[in-house]
C-alpha positions in Angstrom: -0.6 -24.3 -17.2 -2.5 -21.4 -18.8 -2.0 -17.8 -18.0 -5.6 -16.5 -17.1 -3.9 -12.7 -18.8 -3.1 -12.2 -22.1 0.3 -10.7 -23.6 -1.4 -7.2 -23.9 -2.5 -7.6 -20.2 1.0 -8.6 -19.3 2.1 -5.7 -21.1 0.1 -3.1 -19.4 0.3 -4.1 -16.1 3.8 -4.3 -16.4 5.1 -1.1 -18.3 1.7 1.5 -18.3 2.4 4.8 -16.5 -1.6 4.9 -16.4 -1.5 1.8 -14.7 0.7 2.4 -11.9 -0.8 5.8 -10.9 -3.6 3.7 -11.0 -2.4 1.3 -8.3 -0.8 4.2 -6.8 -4.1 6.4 -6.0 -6.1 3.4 -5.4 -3.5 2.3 -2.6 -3.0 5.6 -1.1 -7.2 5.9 -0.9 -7.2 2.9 0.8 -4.5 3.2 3.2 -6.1 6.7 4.0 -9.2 4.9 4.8 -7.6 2.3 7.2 -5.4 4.8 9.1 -8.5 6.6 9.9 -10.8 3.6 10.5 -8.0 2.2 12.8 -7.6 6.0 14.5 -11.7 5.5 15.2 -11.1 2.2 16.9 -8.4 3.1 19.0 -10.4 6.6 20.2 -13.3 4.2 20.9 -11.1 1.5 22.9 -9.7 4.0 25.1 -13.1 5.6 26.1 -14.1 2.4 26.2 -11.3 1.5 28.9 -11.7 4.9 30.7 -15.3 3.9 31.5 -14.3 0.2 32.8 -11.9 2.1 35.1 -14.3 4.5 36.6 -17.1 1.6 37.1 -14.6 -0.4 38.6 -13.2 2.7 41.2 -16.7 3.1 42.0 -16.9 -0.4 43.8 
């Protein structure tokens, strides 16, 4: 079967310092984003469940 990259892609991907900082910053940026966007959902939840709770102490 046919390799969709070429030797030079090979190459780079698999030896360029440029490359892996790179993959580096790009996967630190995106983990940043998900940590916070995860930190958002979890504040949200447990206001969410705080107000469930005092509707349902009211009854």
């Amino acid at each position: 079967m046919h390799s969709p990259f070429t030797e030079e892609m090979k190459v780079y991907f698999g030896e360029s310092v440029d490359y892996q900082n790179r993959v580096a910053s790009n996967f630190i940026l995106a983990s940043q984003n998900h940590a916070s966007f995860i930190k958002v959902h979890k504040d949200n939840a447990v206001e969410l469940i705080h107000e469930i709770d005092n509707r349902l102490s009211k009854d």
